[in-house]
C-alpha positions as CSV (number, residue, x, y, z in Angstrom):
1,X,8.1,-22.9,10.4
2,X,6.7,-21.0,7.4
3,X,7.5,-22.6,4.4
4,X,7.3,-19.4,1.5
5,X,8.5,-21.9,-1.7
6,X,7.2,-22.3,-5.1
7,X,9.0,-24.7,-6.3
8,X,7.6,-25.8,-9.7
9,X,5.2,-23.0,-10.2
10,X,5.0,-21.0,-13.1
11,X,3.1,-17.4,-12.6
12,X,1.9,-14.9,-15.1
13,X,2.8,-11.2,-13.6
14,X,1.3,-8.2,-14.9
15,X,2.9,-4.9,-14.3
16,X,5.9,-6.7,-14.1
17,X,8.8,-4.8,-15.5
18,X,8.9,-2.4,-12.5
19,X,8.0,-1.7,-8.8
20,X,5.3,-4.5,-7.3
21,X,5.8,-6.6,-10.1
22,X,9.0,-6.6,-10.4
23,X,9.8,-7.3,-7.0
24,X,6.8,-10.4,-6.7
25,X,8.8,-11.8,-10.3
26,X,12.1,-11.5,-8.1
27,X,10.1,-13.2,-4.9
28,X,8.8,-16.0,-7.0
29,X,12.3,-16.4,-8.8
30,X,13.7,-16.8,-5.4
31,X,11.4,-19.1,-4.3
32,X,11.2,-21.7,-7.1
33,X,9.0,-20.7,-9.9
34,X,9.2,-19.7,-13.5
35,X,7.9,-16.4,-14.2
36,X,6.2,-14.3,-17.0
37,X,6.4,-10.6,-16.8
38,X,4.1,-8.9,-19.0
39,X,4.5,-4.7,-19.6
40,X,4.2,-2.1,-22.5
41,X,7.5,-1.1,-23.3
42,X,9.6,-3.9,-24.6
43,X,13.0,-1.9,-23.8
44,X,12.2,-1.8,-19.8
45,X,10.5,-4.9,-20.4
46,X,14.2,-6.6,-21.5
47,X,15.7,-4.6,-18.8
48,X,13.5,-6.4,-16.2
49,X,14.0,-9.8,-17.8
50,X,17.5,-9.7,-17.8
51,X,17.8,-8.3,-14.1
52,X,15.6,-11.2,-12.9
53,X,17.5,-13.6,-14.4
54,X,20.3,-14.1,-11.9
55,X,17.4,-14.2,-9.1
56,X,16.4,-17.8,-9.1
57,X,17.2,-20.9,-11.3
58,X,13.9,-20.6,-12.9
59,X,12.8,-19.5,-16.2
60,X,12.0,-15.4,-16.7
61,X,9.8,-14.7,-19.6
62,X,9.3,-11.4,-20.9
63,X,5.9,-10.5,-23.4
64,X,5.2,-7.2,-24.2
65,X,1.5,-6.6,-24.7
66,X,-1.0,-3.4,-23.6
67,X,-3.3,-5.5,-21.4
68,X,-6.1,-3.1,-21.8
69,X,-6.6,-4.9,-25.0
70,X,-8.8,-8.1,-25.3
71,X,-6.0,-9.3,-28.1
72,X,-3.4,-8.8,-25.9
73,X,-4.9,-10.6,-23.1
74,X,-5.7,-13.4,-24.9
75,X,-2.2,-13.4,-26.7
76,X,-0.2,-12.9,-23.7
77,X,-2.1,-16.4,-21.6
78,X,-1.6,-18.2,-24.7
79,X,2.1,-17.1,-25.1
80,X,2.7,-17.8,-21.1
81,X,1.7,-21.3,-21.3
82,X,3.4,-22.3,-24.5
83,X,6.7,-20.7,-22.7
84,X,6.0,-22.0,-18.9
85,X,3.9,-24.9,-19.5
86,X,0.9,-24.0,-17.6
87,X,0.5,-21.1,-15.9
88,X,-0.6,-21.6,-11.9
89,X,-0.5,-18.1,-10.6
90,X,-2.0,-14.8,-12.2
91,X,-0.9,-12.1,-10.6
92,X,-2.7,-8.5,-12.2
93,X,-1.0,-6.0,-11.1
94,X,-1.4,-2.8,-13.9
95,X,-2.9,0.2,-14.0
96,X,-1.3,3.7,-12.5
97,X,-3.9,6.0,-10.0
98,X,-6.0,8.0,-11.9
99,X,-7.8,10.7,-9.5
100,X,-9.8,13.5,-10.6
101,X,-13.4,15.5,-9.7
102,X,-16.3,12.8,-10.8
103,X,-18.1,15.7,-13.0
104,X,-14.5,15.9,-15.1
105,X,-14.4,12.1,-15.7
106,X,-15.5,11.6,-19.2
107,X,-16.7,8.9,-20.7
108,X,-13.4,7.3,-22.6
109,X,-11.5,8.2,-19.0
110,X,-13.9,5.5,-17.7
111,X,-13.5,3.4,-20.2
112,X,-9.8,3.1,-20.4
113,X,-10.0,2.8,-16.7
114,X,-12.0,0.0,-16.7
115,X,-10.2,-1.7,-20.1
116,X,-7.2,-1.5,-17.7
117,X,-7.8,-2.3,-14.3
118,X,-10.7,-4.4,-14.6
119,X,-11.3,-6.1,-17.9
120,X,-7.7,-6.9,-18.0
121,X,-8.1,-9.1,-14.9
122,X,-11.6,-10.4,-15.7
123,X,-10.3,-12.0,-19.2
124,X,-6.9,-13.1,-17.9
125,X,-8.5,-14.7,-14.7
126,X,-10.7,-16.4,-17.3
127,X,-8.2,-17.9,-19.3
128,X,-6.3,-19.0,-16.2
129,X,-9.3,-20.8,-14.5
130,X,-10.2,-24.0,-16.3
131,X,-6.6,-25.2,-16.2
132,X,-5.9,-24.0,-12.3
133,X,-9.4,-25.7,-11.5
134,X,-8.5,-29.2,-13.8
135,X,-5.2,-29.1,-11.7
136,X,-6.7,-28.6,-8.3
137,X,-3.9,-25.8,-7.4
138,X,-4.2,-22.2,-8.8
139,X,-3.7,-18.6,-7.2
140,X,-5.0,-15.6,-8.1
141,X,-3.9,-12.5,-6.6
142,X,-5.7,-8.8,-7.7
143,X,-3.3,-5.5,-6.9
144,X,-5.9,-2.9,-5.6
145,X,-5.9,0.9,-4.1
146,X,-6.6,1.7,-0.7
147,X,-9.3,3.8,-2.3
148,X,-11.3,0.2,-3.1
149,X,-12.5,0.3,0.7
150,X,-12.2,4.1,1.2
151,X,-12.9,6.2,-1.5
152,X,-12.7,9.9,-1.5
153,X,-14.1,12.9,-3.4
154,X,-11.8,13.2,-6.1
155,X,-10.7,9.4,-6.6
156,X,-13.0,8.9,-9.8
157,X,-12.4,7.1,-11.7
158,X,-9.8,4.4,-9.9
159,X,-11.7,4.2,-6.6
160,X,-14.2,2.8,-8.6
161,X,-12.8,0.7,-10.7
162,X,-10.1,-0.9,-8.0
163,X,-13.8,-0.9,-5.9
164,X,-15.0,-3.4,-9.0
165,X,-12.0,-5.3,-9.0
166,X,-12.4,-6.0,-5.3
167,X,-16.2,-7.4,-5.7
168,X,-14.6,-9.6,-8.5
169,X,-12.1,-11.3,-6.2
170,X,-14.4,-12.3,-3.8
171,X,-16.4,-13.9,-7.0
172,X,-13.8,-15.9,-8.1
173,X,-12.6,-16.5,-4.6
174,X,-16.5,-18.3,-4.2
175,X,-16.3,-20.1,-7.5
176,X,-12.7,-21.0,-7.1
177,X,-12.4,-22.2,-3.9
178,X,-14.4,-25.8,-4.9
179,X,-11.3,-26.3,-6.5
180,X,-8.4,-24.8,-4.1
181,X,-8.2,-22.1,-6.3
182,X,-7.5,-19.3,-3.6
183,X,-8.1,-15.7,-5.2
184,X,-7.6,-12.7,-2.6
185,X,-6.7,-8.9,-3.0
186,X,-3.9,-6.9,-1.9
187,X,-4.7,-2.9,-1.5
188,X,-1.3,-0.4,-2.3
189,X,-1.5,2.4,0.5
190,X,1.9,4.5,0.1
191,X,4.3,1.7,-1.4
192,X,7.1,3.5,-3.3
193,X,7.2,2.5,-6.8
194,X,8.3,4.2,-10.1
195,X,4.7,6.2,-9.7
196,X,6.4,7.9,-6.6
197,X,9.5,9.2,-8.8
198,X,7.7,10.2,-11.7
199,X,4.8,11.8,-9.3
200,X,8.3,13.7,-7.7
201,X,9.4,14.9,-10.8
202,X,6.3,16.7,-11.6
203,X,5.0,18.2,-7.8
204,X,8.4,17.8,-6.1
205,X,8.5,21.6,-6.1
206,X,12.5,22.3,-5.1
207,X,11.9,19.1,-2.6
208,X,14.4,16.0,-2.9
209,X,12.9,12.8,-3.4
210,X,13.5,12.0,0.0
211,X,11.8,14.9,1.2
212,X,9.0,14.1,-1.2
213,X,8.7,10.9,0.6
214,X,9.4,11.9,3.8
215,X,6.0,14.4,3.5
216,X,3.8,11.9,2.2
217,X,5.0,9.4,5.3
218,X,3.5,11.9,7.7
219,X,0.3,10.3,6.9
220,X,1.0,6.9,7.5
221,X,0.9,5.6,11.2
222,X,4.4,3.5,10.8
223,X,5.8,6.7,9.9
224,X,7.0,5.5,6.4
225,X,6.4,4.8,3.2
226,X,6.3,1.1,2.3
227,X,8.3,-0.8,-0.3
228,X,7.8,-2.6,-3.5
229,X,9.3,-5.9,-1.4
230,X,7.7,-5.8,1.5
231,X,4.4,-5.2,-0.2
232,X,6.1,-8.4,-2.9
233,X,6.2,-10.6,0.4
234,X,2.6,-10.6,1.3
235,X,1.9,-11.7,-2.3
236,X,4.2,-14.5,-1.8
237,X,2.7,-15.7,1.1
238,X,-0.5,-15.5,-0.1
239,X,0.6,-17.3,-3.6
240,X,2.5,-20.4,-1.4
241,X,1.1,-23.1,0.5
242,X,1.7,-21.5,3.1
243,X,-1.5,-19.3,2.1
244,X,-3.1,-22.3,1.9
245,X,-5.9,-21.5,4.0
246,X,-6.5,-17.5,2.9
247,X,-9.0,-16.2,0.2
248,X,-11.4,-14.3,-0.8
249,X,-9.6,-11.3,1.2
250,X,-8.5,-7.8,0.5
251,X,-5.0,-7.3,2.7
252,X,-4.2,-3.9,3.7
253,X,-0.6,-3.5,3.1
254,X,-0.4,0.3,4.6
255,X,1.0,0.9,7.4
256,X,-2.1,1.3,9.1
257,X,-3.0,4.3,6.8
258,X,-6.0,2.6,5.0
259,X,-9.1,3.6,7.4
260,X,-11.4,0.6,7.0
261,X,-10.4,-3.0,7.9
């Protein structure tokens, strides 16, 4: 039987007011744990916080911080550890899909990319390593793009940046792993989120949303588009003991759409 608890845990989520992160806070919740959710906007950030609350019997904290930001980052560890205790699972999960032709990609579009989707992750994974490491126990999971293993012409600048974040989990995975500190990746193919509604609202051309979805699913080989929870549950699995014997992956979670294994 497949034990999926976290019973005791305390995770820092990123991204966590909506979609992925929302649904891995409710997971966790569920499970056992306390959870942080970290997001922008403090409004949908209370939202989220107080929707969570009746998910589990664990704590839900909510800091509002722009992660892109070395301040924030360090602000929003420190702030998760005072409120949780310690924080055991880092889950970085920000950053929406920036896709454009590589010779219009200026300089500060690369650099808030990478301020984003990758330094955000290197200086939180820092701050979460010397405790998960003096405690023997620590996850870390990275949300990538299905553009990480398979970029195309006019991904720049997230292919690769999500491509960076990808050679960074299989770092830490290495460095980690003397210390059971699993870190693996988990790639977004077609998973709807609040991306998908806001993305219908500006190209749904006449279409309803479900018509808008129903398009994009012609491309996926399960004939669907994925969900926030079921993309929520591999991160679960991979964040319990259950997991215990995974890392330094990158997980499709597609529906077979992502070309390379």
């Amino acid at each position: 039987m497949i034990d999926m608890r976290m019973d005791g845990r305390c995770a820092l989520i990123t991204g966590g007011s909506k979609g992925i992160g929302f649904a891995a806070a409710a997971n966790f919740l569920r499970a056992g744990a306390d959870v942080a959710i970290v997001a922008r906007r403090g409004d949908v950030l209370e939202e989220a916080r107080a929707a969570l609350a009746g998910e589990g019997k664990g704590r839900v904290v909510a800091i509002a911080a722009d992660v892109s930001k070395a301040g924030d980052c360090a602000r929003v560890f420190a702030e998760a550890e005072k409120a949780l205790g310690r924080v055991d699972v880092l889950l970085n999960n920000v950053g929406i899909h920036a896709a454009n032709p590589f010779e219009t990609v200026t300089d500060e579009m690369w650099q808030a990319d990478l301020d984003l989707k990758l330094f955000s992750n290197i200086r939180l994974a820092r701050a979460a390593l010397p405790g998960m490491k003096a405690r023997k126990w620590g996850r870390i999971v990275n949300v990538l793009n299905s553009t990480a293993k398979a970029p195309r012409a006019g991904s720049a600048p997230s292919s690769v940046t999500r491509a960076a974040g990808m050679a960074l989990t299989k770092v830490l995975a290495n460095e980690g792993a003397p210390h059971n500190v699993l870190v693996n990746a988990v790639l977004v193919g077609l998973i709807q989120t609040d991306q998908w509604v806001r993305g219908h609202a500006a190209e749904g051309k006449g279409r309803s949303y479900d018509e808008y979805i129903g398009e994009m699913a012609k491309r996926v080989p399960l004939g669907r588009v994925g969900t926030a929870e079921e993309f929520a549950n591999m991160i679960l699995f991979l964040c319990s003991d259950a997991g215990s014997y995974v890392t330094g992956t990158a997980i499709n979670v597609d529906g077979g759409m992502i070309p390379v294994v």
